[in-house]
N, C-alpha and C positions, 0 to 999 in steps of 0.2 A: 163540271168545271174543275181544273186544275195547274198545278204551275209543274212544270217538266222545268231544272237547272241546267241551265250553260254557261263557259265562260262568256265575255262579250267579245265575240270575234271583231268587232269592228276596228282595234285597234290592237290585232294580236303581236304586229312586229313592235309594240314597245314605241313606235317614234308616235308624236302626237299628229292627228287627224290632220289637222288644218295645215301642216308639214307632206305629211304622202299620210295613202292612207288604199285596202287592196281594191277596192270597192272598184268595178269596173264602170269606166267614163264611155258611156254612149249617145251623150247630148250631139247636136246639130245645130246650123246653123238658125231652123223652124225654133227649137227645144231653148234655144239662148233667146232669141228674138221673143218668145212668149214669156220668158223670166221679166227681160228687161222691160217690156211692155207692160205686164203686171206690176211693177215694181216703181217707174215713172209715170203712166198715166192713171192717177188716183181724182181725188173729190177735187181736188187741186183745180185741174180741168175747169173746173164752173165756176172760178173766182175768175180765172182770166181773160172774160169780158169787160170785167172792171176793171182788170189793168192796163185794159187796152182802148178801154176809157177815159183813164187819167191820162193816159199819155199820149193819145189822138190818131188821127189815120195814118201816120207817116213814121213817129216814133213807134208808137205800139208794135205794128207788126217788124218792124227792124227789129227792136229789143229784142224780140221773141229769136228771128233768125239770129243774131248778134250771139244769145246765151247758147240757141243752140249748138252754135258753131265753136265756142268754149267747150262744152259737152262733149262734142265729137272728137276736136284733138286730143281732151283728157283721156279721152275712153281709149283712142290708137294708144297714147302714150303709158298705160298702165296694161295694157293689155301685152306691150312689150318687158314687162318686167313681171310676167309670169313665171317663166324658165331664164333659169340664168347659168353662167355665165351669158349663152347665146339666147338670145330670142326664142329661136323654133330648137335648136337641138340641145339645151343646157339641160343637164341632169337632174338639178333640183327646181323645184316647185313652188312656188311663191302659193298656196290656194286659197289667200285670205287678203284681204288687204292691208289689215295689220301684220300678218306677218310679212308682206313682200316690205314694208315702211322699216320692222325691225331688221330684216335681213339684208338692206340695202341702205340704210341710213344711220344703223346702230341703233343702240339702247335708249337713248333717250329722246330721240324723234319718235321710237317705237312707243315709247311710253304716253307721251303728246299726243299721237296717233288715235293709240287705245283708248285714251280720255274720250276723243273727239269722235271718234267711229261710236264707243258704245252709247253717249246721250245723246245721237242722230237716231242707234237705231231703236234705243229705250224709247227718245221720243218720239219717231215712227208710232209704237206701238200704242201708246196714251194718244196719239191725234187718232187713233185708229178707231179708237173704244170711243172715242166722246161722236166722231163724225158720223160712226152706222147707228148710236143712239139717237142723232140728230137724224138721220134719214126714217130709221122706222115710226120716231115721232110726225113728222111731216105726214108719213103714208096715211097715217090710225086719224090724225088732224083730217084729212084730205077727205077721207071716207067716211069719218063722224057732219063732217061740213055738208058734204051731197048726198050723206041717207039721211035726215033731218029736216023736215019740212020746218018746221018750228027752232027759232031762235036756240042751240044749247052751247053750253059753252064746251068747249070741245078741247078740254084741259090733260097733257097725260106726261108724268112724270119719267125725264131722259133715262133716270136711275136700272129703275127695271129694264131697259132695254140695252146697258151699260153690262150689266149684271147677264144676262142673255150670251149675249157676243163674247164676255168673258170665260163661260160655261162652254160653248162651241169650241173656245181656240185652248181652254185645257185639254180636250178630246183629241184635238187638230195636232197640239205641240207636242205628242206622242211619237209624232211620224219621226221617226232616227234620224234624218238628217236633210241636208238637202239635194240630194242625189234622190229624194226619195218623193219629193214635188211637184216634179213636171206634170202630171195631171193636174192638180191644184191651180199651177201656172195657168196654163191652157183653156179653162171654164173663168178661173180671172180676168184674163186676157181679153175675152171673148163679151165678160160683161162692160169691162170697159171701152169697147167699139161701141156697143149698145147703145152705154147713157150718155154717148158722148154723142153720138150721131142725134140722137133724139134732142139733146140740148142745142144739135147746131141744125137739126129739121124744123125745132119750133119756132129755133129765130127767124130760119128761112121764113117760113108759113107767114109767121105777125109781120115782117117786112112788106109781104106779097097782100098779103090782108090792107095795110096800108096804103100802098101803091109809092111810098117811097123811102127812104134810108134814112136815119137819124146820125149823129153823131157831126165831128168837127175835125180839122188838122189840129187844133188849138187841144182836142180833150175834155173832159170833162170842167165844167167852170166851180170854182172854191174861192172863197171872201177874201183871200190876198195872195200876194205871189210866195210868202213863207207858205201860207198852208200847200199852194199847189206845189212846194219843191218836197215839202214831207210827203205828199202824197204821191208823188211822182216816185219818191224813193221805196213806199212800199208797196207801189207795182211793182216795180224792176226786182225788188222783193221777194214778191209772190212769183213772178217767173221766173226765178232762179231754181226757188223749191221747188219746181214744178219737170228738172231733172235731176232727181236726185240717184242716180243709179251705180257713181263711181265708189260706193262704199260695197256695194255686191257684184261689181264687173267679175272679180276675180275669182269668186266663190262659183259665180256662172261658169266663167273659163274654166274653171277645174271638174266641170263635170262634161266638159266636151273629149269626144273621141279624136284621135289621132292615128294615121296621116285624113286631113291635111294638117298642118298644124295648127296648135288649139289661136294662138294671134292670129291667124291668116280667119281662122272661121271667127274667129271673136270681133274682127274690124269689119267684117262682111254684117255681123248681125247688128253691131253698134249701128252702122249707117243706115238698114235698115228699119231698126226700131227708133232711131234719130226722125228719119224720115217722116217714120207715121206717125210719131208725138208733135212733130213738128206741123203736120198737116192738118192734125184734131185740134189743135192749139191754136193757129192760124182761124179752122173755120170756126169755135168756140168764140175765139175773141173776137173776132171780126165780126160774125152772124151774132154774137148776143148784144153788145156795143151798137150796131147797126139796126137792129130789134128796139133798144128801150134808150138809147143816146146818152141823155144828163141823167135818165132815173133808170139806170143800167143797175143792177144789185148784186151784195157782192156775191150771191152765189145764185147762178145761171137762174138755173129750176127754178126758184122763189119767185121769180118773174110772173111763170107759170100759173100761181095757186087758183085763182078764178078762171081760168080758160076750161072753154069747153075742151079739149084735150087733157082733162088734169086725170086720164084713169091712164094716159101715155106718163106724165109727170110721175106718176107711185109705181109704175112699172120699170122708169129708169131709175128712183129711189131705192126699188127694190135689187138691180143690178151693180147698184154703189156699197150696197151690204153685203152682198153676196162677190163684189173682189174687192173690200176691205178683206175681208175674211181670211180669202188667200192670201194678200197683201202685207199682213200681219204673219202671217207663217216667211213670208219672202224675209222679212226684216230681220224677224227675230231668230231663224236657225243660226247664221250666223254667230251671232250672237251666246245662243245658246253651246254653240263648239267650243268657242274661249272658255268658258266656262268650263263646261264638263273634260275639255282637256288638259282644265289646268288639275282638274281633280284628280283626275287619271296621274296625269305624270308624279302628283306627291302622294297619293294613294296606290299603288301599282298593284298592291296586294292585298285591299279590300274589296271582300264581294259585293258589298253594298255600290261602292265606285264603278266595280269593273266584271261583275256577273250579269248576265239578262236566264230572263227566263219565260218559257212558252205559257204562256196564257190561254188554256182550252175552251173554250162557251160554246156552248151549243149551237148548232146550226150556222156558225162563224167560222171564218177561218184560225187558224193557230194564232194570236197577239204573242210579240214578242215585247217584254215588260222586262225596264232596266230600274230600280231602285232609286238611282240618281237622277234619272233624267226623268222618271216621276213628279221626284217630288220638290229638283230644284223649278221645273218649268211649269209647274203647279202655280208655285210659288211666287213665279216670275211673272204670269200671266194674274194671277190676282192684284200683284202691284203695281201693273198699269193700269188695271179697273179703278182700283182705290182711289188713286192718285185723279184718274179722270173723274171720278163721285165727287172728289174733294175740288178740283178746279173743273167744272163744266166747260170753264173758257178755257182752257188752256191752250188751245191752238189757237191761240192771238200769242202767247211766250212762246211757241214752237214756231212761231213764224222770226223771230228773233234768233233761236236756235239755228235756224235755217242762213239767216245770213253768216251767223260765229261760222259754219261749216263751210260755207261754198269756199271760200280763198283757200282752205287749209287742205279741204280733202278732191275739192275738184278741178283746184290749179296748183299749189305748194307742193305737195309730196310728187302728186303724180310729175311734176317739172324737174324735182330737184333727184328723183330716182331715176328717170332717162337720163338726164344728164348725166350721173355717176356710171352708168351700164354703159353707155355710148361710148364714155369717153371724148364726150363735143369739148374741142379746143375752147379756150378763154377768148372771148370777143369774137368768136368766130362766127357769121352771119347766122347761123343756128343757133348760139348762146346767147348770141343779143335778145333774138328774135325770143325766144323762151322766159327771157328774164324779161324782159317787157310784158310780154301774156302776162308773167307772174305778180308784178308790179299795178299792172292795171287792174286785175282781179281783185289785187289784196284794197286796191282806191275802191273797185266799185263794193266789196264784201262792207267795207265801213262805211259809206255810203249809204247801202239800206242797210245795215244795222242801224245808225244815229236814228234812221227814218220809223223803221219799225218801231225803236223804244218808245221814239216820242208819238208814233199812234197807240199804244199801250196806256201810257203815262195822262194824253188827251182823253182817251175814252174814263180811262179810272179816275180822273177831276170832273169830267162829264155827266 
C-alpha cells in the first residue's frame, strides 16, 4: 500500500467546478432519466396512499397529476437556463442550480437560493439516515416475528442501523463527483421499480382477496371539517415532496453530451421520468387506498406485516436501503461541490485543498484520495447521522421543510429566471400566465406548510 502525489486535475483551469469544469459529459437521455428517477421516487412512494386517502377518488389522483404537471413546466423552464445567453448555443454554463439563480438573478437571490437549496439537500440526507434505519428495523422485526414460535418480544434499536448506512455513505462520498454516479443511479433506479411495484402488487392481491375496493369520493373520515382540511393540507404536502428533483435538474443537465442539445435531451428525460413517477404514484396511491380504505397507513408496507407474503414485504424493505443509499450520494454531491469549490477558489495554493493522491491496496484498483474531500464529507455524512440519532422523527420537520422549498425552488426561481433569459414582454399572455403559476404555488406552498406544522404541533400535544 502506498500514496503516489498529484495535483487535483479536476479543477486545473482555475475557474470553479460547478462553473465549467474539463471532465467529459457523456450522459444521455437513459443516464438523466435514471438520475432523476433515483432522485424522485424514494420511501415517499408508500405514504401516498394515505394521501390519497385523505383526499378521496377524485381529488387524490388529480392532486397528484396537478403537482405533477407544475414539475414538468419547472423542469422545461430551468432546463432552458442552463447555457445562456441562448438556450442551446450560449457559452457559458449554468451546472448547478445555485449558480444558474446567482448568475441570472444576482447576488442576493443567489444567496436565498443557497440557503434554501442547501437545507433541502442536508435534509434529504437526515430523512435518508433515519428512513433505511426504519426499514432494516422492520426486516430484523419481520423475521424475529415468523422464526419464533413462542411469544418474544422482537425489540431492536434504529440507532445501530443509523450508524451502519452512515459507515456505507463515508465509503460512497469518496466518489469525486457526480459525473462519477451513473452506475449508482442505475441499481437505485432499478430498486425503486422493485418496491414500488411490490407495494402496488400487494394492494392489487388484498383487493382481489377481497373481491371488492375500499375507499370513498369523500376520503378518508376525521372528527371535524378543521381536522379534515389539516389533513388534507398534509396530503397535498406529502405529494409535493414526492417531486423533489428541481434542485439537481441542472447538476444532471451538466453531465449530458452534446449535440443534441443538453435542454433538448433534458426535456425528453424530464417527461419521461415525470411519466413514470407519475404512474407508480398513481398505482401506489390508488391500489394502497383501494386495499385498506379508512385504515390506509401511512406508510404502504406496514399494511403488510401479518400477511402471508411478508418475506415479499422485507425484500422490498430491503430495496428501500439499498436506493436510499444511492439516493444519499444523489443529493449530497451537489452539495458537496459548493463546498469544496469554495475552498478551492480561497485556497488555490494549498495541497491539502487542491492535491489528490493515488491510493495503492492490494488486489484494488489505484483510489484516488483528495485530503479535503476526505475529511470534509466524512464530516458531513457523520452530521446527518447524528442529527438523525438525536431526532428519530425528524422526517415529520422535513416534511415542513418540504413545503418552505416547493414555492421557491420548484416555481419562484425557476419563473422568474425564464422570464429574465426570454425577455417575455410585461402582461404579455406568457407573463401573465407564469406569474399566476407563481402566485398559486406560493398559496398552495403556505397552504401545506400551516398544515404540516399543525400535524407536528398535534402529534407533539398527543
Amino acid at each position: 500500500m502506498g500514496l503516489a502525489a498529484e495535483p487535483d486535475s479536476s479543477n486545473d483551469d482555475k475557474t470553479p467546478l460547478l462553473l465549467s469544469h474539463p471532465l467529459k459529459r457523456t450522459g444521455t437521455v437513459w443516464t438523466a432519466v435514471a438520475h432523476i428517477v433515483t432522485g424522485v421516487i424514494g420511501s415517499g412512494v408508500l405514504s401516498l396512499a394515505w394521501s390519497v386517502g385523505q383526499l378521496g377518488w377524485i381529488a387524490g389522483p388529480f392532486s397528484i397529476l396537478i403537482i405533477a404537471s407544475f414539475t414538468l413546466i419547472s423542469s422545461f423552464l430551468l432546463s432552458n437556463t442552463y447555457r445562456s445567453p441562448h438556450p442551446q448555443f450560449g457559452p457559458h454554463r449554468s451546472a448547478s442550480y445555485l449558480d444558474a439563480v446567482h448568475s441570472h438573478l444576482g447576488l442576493k437571490n443567489g444567496r436565498l437560493c443557497g440557503l434554501v437549496v442547501n437545507i433541502s439537500l442536508y435534509g434529504f440526507g437526515i430523512a435518508y439516515v433515519i428512513t433505511s434505519a426504519i426499514s432494516i428495523r422492520t426486516i430484523l422485526v419481520s423475521i424475529c416475528y415468523h422464526t419464533n414460535e413462542e411469544e418474544v418480544a422482537c425489540e431492536f434499536v434504529d440507532a445501530y442501523y443509523m450508524l451502519i448506512f452512515g459507515a456505507i455513505q463515508v465509503v460512497l462520498s469518496q466518489i469525486p463527483n457526480f459525473h462519477n454516479i451513473e452506475w449508482l443511479s442505475v441499481v437505485a433506479a432499478i430498486m425503486s421499480f422493485a418496491y414500488s411495484f411490490i407495494g402496488m402488487g400487494l394492494s392489487i392481491l388484498q383487493i382481489k382477496e377481497k373481491g371488492y375496493v375500499e375507499g370513498s369520493i369523500e376520503g378518508m373520515r376525521s372528527r371535524s371539517r378543521t381536522e379534515k382540511l389539516w389533513l388534507v393540507a398534509q396530503a397535498l404536502g406529502d405529494i409535493s415532496y414526492s417531486y423533489p428533483f428541481s434542485t439537481i435538474l441542472l447538476e444532471i443537465q451538466d453531465t449530458l453530451k452534446s449535440p443534441p442539445p443538453e435542454n433538448q435531451t433534458m426535456k425528453k428525460a424530464s417527461v419521461i421520468s415525470v411519466a413514470i413517477t407519475t404512474f407508480f404514484y398513481l398505482g401506489c396511491g390508488g391500489a394502497g387506498y383501494a386495499a385498506f380504505g379508512n385504515d390506509t397507513p401511512g406508510n404502504l408496507l406496514t399494511g403488510f406485516g401479518p400477511s402471508k407474503y411478508y418475506w415479499l414485504v422485507n425484500f422490498a424493505n430491503v430495496c428501500i436501503v439499498v436506493h436510499l443509499v444511492g439516493a444519499y450520494q444523489v443529493y449530497s454531491q451537489p452539495l458537496f461541490a459548493i463546498v469544496e469549490n469554495w475552498f478551492r477558489s480561497q485556497y488555490p495554493d494549498s495541497k491539502f485543498v487542491n492535491h489528490s493522491y493515488f491510493l495503492k491496496l492490494p488486489f484494488l484498483p489505484n483510489f484516488k484520495l483528495n485530503f479535503l474531500r476526505l475529511s470534509f464529507r466524512t464530516a458531513y455524512v457523520a452530521s446527518t447521522t447524528v442529527i438523525a440519532l438525536m431526532f428519530p422523527y425528524f422526517n415529520q420537520i422535513l416534511g415542513v421543510l418540504g413545503s418552505l422549498i416547493f414555492w421557491p425552488l420548484t416555481i419562484y426561481f425557476p419563473v422568474e429566471m425564464y422570464l429574465g433569459l426570454s425577455n417575455t414582454e410585461a402582461w404579455s399572455a406568457k407573463w401573465i400566465m407564469l406569474r399566476s403559476l407563481s402566485i398559486l404555488g406560493f398559496v398552495f406552498g403556505l397552504f401545506t406548510l400551516i398544515g404540516s406544522i399543525q400535524g407536528i404541533v398535534t402529534q407533539k400535544l398527543s
